[in-house]
C-alpha positions in Angstrom: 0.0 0.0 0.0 1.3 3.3 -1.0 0.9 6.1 1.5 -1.7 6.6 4.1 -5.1 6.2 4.0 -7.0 8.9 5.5 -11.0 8.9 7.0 -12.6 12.4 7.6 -16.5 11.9 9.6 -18.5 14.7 9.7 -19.8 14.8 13.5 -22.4 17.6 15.2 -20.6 19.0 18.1 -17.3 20.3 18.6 -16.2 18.9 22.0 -16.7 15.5 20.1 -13.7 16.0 17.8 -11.0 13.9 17.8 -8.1 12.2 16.2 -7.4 8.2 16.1 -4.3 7.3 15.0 -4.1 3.4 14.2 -0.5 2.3 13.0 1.4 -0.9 13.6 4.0 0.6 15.8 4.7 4.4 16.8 6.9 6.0 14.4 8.4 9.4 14.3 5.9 9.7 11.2 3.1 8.9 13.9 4.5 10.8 17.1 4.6 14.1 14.6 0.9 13.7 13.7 0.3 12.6 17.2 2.1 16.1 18.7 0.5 18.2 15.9 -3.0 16.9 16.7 -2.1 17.9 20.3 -0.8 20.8 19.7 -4.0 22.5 18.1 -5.5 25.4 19.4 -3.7 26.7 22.4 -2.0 23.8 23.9 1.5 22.6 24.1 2.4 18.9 24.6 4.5 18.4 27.5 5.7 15.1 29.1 6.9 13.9 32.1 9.0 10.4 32.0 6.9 8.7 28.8 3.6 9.8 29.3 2.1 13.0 27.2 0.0 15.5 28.4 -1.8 18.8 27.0 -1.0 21.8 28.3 -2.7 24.9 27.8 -0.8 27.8 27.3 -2.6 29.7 30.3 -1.4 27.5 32.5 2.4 27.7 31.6 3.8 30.2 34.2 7.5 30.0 32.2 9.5 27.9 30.4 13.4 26.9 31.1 16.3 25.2 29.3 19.1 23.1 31.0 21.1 22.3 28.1 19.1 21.4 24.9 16.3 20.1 26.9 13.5 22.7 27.6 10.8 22.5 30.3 7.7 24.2 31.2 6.4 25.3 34.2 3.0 25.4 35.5 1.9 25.9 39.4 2.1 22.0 40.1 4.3 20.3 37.4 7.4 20.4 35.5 7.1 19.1 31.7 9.7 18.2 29.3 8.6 20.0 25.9 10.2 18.8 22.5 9.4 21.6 20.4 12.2 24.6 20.8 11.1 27.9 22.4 12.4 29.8 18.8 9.7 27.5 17.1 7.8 29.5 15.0 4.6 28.3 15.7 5.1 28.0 19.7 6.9 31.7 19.7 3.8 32.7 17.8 1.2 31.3 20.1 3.1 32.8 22.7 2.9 36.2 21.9 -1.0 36.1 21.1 -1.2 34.5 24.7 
């Protein structure tokens, strides 16, 4: 099979949206659409150890680096981010924030 096959279905509310990803094994091709998907609207994906978790952008008090890894802050966490804080689309979200 060449490429992906892709399903859209139309749905009547908006808190019903949502994304399924169904792949043999998790792939950088997957974990991109997986953090993109995420990443809609005004959230960040941040992680701590393996597991993922959307942040809002609200909630993110500051961000830090130690070395290349950067981390946000919120009032009860530290998350690991993967995206870099000159990402355009990040810096941009920022600054409407």
């Amino acid at each position: 099979m060449d490429g992906m096959r892709v399903s859209i279905r139309n749905i009547l509310r908006r808190e019903d949206e949502q994304a399924v990803l169904e792949c043999v094994e998790m792939t950088k091709d997957f974990e991109d659409i997986r953090e993109y998907a995420l990443m809609k609207g005004n959230v960040l994906v941040g992680y701590i150890h393996d597991a993922a978790y959307r942040l809002e952008l609200d909630h993110i008090l500051y961000f830090g680096a130690v070395g290349d890894q950067v981390f946000a802050y919120t009032a009860t966490e530290i998350y690991s981010v993967k995206k870099r804080l000159y990402a355009k689309k990040l810096k941009k979200k920022l600054m409407e924030g």
